[in-house]
HTML snippet that shows the backbone in 3Dmol.js (N, CA, C, O; Angstrom):
<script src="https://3Dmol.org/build/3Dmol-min.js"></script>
<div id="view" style="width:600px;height:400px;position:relative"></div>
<script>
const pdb = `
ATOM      1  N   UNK A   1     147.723 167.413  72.855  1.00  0.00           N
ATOM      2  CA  UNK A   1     147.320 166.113  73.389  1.00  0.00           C
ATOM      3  C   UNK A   1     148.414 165.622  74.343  1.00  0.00           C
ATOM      4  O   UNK A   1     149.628 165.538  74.158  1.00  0.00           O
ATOM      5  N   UNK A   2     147.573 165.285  75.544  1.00  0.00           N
ATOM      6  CA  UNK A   2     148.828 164.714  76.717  1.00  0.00           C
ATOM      7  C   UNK A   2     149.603 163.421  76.060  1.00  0.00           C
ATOM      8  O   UNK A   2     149.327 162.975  74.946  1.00  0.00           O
ATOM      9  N   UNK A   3     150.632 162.886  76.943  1.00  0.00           N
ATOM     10  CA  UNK A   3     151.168 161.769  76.462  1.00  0.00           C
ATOM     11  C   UNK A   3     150.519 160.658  77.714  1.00  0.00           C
ATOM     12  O   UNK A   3     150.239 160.822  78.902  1.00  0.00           O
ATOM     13  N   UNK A   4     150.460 159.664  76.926  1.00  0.00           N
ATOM     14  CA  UNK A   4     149.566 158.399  77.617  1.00  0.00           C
ATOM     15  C   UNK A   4     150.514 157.923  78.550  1.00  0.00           C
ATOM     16  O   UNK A   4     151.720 158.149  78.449  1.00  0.00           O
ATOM     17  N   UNK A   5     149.850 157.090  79.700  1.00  0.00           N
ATOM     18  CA  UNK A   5     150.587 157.024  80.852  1.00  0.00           C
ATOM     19  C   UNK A   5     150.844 155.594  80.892  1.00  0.00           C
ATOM     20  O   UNK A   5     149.845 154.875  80.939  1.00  0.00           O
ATOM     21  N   UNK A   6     152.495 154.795  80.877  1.00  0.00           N
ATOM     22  CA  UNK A   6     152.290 153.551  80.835  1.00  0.00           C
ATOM     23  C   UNK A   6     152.055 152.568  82.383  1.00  0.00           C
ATOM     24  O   UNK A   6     152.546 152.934  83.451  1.00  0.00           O
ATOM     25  N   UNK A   7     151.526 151.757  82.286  1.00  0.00           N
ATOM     26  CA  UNK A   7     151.461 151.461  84.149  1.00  0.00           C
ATOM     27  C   UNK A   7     153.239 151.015  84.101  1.00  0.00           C
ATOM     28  O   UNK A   7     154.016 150.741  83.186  1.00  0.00           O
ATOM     29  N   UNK A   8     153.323 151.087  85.133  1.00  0.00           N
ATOM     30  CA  UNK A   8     154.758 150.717  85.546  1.00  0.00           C
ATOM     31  C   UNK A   8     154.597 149.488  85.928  1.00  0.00           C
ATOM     32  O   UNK A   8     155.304 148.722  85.272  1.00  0.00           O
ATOM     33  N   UNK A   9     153.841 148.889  86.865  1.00  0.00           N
ATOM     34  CA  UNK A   9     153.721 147.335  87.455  1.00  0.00           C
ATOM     35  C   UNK A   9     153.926 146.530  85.878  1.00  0.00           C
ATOM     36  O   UNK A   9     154.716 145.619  85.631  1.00  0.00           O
ATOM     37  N   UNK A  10     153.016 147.144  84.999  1.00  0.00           N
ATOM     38  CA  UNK A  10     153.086 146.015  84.169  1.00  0.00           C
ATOM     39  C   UNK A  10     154.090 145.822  83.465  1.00  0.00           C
ATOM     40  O   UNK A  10     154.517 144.697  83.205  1.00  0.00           O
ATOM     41  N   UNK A  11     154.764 147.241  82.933  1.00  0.00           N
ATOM     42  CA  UNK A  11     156.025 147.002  82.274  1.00  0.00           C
ATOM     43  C   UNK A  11     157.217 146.490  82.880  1.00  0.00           C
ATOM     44  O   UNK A  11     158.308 146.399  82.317  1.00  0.00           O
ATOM     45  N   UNK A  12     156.922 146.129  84.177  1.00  0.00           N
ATOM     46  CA  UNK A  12     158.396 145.788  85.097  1.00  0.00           C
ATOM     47  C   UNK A  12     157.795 144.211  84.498  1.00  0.00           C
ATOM     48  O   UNK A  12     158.632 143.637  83.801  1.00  0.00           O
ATOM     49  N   UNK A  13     156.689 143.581  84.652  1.00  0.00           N
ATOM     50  CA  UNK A  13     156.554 142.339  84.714  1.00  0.00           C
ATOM     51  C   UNK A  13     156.100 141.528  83.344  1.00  0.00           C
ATOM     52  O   UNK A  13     156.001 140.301  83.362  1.00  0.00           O
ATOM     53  N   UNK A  14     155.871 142.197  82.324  1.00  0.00           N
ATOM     54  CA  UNK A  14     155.786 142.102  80.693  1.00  0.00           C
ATOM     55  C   UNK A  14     156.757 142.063  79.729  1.00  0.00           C
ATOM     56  O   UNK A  14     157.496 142.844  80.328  1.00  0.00           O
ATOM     57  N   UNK A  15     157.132 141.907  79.123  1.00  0.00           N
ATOM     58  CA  UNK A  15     158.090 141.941  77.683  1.00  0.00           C
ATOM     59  C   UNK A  15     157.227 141.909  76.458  1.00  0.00           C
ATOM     60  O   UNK A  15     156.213 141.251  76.227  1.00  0.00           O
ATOM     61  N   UNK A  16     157.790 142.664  75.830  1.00  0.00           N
ATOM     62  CA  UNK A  16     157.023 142.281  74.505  1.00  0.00           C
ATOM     63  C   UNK A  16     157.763 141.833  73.350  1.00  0.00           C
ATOM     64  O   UNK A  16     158.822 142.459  73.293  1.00  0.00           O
ATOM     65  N   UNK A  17     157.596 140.716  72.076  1.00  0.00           N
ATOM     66  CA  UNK A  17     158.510 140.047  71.390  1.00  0.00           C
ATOM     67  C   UNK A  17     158.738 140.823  70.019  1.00  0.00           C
ATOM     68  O   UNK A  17     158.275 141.945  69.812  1.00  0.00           O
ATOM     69  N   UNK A  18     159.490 140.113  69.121  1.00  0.00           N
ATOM     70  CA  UNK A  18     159.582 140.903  67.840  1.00  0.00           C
ATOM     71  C   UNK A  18     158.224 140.939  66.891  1.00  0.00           C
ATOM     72  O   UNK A  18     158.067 141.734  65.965  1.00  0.00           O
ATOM     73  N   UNK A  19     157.405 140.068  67.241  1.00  0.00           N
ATOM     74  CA  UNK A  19     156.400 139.697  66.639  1.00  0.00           C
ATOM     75  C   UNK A  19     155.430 140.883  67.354  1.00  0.00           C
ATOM     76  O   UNK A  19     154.696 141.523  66.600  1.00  0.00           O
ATOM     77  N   UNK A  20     155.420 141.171  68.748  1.00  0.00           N
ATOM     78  CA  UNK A  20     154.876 141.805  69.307  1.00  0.00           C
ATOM     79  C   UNK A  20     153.608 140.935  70.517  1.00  0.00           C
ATOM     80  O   UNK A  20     152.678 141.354  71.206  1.00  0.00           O
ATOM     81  N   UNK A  21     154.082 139.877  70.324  1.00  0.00           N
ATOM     82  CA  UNK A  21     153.444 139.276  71.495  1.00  0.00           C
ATOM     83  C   UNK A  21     153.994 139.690  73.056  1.00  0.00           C
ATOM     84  O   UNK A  21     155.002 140.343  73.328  1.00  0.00           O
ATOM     85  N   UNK A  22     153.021 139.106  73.969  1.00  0.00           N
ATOM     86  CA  UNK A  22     153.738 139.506  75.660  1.00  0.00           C
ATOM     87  C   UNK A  22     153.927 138.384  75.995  1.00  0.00           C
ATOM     88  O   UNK A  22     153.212 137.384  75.927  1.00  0.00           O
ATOM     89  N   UNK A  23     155.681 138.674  76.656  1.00  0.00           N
ATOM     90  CA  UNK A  23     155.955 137.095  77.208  1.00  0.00           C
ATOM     91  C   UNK A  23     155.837 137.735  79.069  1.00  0.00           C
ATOM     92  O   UNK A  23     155.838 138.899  79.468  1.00  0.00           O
ATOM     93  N   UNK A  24     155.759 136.608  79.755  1.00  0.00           N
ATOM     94  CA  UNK A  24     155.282 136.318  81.392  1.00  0.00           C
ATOM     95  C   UNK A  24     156.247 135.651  82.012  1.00  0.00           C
ATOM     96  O   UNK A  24     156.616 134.680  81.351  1.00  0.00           O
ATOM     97  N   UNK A  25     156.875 135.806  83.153  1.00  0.00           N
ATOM     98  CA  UNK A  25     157.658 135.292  83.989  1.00  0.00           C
ATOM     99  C   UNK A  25     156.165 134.091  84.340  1.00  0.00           C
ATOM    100  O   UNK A  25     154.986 134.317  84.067  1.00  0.00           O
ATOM    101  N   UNK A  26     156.848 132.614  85.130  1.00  0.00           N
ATOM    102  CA  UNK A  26     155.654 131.727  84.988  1.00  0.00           C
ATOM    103  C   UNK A  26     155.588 131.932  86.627  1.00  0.00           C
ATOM    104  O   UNK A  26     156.218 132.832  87.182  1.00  0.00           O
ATOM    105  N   UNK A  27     154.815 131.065  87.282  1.00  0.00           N
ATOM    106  CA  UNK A  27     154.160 131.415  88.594  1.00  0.00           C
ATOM    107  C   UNK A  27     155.392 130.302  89.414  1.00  0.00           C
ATOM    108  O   UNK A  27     156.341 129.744  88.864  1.00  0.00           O
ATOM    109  N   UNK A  28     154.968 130.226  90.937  1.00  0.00           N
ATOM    110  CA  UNK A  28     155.332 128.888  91.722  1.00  0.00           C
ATOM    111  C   UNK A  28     157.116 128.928  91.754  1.00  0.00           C
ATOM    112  O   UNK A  28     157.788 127.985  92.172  1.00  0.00           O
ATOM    113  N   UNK A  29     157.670 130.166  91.244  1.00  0.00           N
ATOM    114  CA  UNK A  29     159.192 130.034  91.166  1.00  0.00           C
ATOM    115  C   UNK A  29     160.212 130.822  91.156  1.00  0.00           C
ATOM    116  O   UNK A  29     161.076 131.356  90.461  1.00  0.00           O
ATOM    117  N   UNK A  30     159.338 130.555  93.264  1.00  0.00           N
ATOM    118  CA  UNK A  30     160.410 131.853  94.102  1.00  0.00           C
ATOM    119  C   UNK A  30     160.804 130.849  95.128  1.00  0.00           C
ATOM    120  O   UNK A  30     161.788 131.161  95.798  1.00  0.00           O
ATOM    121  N   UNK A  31     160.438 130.111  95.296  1.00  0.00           N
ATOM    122  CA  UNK A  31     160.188 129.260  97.142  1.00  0.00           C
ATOM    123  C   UNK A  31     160.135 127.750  97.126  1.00  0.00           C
ATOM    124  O   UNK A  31     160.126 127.101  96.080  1.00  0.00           O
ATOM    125  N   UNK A  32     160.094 127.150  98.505  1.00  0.00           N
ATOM    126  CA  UNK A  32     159.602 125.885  98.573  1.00  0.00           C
ATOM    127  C   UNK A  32     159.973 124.856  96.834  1.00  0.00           C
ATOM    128  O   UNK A  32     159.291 124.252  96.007  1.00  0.00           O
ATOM    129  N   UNK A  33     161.273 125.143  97.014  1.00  0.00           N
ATOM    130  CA  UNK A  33     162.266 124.268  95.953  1.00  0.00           C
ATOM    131  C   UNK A  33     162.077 122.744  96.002  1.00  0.00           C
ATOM    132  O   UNK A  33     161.957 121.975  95.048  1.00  0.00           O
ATOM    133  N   UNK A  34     162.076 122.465  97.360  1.00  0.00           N
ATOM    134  CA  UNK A  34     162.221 120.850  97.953  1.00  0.00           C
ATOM    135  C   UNK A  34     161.366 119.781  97.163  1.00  0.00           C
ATOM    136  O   UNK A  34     161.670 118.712  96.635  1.00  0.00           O
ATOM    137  N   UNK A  35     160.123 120.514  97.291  1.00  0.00           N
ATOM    138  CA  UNK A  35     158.910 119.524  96.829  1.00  0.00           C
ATOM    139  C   UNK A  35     158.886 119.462  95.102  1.00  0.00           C
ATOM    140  O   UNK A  35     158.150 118.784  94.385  1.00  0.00           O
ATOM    141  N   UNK A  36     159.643 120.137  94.832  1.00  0.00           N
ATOM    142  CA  UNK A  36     159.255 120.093  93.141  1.00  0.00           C
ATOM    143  C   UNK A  36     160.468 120.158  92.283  1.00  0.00           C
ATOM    144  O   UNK A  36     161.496 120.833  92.242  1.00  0.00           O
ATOM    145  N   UNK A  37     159.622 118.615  91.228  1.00  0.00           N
ATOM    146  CA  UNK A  37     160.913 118.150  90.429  1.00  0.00           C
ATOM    147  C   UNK A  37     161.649 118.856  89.795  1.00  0.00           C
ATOM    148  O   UNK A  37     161.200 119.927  89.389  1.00  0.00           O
ATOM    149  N   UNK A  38     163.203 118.433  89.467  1.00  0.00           N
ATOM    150  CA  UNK A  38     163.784 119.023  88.898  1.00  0.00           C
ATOM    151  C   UNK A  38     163.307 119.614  87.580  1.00  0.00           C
ATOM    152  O   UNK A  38     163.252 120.807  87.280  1.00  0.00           O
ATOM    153  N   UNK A  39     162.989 118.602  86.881  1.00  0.00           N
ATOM    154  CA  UNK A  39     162.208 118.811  85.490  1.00  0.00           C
ATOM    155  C   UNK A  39     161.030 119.772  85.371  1.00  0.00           C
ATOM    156  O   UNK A  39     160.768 120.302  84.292  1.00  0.00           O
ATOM    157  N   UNK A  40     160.216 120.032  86.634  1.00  0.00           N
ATOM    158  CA  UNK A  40     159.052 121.277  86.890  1.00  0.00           C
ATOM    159  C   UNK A  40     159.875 122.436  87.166  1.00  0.00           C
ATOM    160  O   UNK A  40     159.243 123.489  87.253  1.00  0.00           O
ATOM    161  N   UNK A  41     161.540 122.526  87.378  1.00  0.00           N
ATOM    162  CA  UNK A  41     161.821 123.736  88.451  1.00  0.00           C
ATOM    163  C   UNK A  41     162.571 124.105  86.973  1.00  0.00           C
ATOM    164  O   UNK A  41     162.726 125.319  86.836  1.00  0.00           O
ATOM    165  N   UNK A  42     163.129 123.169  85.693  1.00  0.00           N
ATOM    166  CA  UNK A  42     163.968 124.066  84.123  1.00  0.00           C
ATOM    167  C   UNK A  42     162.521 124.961  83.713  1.00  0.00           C
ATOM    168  O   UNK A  42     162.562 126.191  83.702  1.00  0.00           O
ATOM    169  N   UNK A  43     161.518 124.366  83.449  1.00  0.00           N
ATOM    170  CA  UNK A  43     160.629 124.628  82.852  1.00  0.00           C
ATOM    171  C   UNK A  43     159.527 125.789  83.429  1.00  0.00           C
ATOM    172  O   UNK A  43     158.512 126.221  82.883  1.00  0.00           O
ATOM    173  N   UNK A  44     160.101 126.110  84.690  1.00  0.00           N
ATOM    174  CA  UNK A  44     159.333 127.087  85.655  1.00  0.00           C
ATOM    175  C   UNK A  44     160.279 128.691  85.405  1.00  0.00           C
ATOM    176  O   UNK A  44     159.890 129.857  85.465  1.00  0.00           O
ATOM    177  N   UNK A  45     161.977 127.950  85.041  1.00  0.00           N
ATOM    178  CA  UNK A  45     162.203 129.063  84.588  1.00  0.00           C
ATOM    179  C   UNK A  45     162.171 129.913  83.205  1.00  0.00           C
ATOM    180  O   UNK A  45     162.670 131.028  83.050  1.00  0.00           O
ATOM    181  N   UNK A  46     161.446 129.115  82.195  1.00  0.00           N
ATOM    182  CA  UNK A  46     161.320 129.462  81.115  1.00  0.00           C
ATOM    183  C   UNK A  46     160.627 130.335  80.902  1.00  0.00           C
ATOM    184  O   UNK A  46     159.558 129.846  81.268  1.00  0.00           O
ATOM    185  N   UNK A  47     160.185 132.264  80.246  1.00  0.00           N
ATOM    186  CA  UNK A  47     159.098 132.129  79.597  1.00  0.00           C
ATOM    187  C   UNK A  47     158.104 131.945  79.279  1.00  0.00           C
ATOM    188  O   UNK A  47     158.311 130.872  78.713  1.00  0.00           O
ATOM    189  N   UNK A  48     156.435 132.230  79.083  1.00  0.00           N
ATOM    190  CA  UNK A  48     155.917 131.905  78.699  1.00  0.00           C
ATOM    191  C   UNK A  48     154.763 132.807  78.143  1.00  0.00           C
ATOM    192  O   UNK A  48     154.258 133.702  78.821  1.00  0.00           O
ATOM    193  N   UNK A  49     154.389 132.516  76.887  1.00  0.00           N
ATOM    194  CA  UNK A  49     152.667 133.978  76.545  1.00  0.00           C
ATOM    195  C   UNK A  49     152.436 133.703  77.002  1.00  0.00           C
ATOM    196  O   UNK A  49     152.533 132.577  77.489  1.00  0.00           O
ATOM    197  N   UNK A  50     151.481 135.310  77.386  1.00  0.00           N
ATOM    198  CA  UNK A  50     150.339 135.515  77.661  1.00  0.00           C
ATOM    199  C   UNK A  50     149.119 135.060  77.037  1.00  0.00           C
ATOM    200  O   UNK A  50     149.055 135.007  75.809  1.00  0.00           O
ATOM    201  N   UNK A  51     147.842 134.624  77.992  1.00  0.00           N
ATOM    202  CA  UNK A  51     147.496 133.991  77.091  1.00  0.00           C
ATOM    203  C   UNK A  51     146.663 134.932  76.124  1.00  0.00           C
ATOM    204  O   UNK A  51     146.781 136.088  76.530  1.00  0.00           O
ATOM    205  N   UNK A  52     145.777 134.853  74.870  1.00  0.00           N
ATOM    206  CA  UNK A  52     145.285 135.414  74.159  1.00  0.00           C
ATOM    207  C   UNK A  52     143.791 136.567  74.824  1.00  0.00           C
ATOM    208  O   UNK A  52     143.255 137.500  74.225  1.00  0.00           O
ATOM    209  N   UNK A  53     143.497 136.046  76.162  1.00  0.00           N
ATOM    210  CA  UNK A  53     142.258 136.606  76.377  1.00  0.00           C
ATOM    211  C   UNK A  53     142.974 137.721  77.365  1.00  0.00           C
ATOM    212  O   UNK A  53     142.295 138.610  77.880  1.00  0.00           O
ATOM    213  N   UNK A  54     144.049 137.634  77.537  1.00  0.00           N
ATOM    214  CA  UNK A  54     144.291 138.543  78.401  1.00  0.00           C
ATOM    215  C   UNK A  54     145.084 139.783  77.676  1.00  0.00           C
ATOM    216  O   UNK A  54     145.273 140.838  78.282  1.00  0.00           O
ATOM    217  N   UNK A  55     145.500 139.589  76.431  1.00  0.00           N
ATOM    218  CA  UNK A  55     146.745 140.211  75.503  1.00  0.00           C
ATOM    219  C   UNK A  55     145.779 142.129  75.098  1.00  0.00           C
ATOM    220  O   UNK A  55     146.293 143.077  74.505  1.00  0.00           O
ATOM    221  N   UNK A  56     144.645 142.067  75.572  1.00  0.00           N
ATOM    222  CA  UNK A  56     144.212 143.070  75.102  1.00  0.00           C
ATOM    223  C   UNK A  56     144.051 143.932  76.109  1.00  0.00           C
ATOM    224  O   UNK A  56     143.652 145.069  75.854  1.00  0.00           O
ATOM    225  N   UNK A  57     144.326 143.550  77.392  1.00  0.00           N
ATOM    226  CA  UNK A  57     144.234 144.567  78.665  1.00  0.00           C
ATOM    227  C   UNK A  57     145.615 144.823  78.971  1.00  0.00           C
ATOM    228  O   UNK A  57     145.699 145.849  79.645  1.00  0.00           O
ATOM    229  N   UNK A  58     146.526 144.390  78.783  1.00  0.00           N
ATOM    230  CA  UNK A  58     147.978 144.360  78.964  1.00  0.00           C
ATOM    231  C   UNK A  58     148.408 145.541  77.988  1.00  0.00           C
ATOM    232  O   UNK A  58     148.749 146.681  78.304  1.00  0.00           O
ATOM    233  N   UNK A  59     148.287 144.892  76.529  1.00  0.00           N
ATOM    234  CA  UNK A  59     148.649 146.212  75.439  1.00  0.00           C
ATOM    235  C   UNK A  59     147.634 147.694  75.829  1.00  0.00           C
ATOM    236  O   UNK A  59     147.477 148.740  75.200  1.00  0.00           O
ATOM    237  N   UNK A  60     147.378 147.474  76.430  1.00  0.00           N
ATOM    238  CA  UNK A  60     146.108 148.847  76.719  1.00  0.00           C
ATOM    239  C   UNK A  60     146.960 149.926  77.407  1.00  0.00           C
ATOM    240  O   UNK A  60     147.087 151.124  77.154  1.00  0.00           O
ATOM    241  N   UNK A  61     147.693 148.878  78.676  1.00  0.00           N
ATOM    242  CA  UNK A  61     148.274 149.464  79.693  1.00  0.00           C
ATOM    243  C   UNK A  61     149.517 149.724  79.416  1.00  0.00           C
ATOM    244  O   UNK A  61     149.990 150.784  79.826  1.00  0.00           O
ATOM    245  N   UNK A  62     150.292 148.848  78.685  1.00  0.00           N
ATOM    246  CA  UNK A  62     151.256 149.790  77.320  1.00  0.00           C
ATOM    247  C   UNK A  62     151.568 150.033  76.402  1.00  0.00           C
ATOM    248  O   UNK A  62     152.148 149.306  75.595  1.00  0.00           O
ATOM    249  N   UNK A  63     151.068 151.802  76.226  1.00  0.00           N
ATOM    250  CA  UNK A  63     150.573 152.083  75.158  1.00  0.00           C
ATOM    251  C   UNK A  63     152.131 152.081  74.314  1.00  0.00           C
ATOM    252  O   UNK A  63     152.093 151.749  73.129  1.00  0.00           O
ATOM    253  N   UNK A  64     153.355 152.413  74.866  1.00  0.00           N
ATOM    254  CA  UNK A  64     154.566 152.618  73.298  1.00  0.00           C
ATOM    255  C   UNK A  64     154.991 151.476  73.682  1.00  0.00           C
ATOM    256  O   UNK A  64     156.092 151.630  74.211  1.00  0.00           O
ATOM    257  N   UNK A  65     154.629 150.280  73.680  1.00  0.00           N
ATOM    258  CA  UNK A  65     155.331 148.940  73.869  1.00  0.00           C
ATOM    259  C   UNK A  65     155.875 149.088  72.441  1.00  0.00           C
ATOM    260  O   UNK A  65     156.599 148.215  71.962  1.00  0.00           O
TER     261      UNK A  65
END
`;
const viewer = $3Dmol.createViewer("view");
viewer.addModel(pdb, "pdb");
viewer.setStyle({}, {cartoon: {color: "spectrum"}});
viewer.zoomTo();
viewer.render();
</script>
């Protein structure tokens, strides 16, 4: 039996936790700093799940997470 192929895009941009959930870099926080509050720009760098409807196409794509 071959060995399963993991996507690479996703594992560069996925983590997976001790629990085994997937955490996500969040969106909106590369650019255009000016317009957005300080308090939107801590919280943009935080973390965040995936949400639940998506957690089953992600683990698909890696399989030895």
């Amino acid at each position: 039996m071959p060995k399963m192929k993991t996507r690479k895009g996703i594992k560069k941009r996925f983590k997976l936790t001790a629990k085994g959930k997937i955490k996500r870099l969040r969106n909106y926080s590369n650019h255009l700093f000016t317009s957005k509050s300080p308090k939107r720009k801590r919280r943009l760098k935080k973390p965040a799940l995936v949400h639940s409807a998506d957690v089953k196409r992600i683990k698909r794509a890696l399989p030895y997470g």
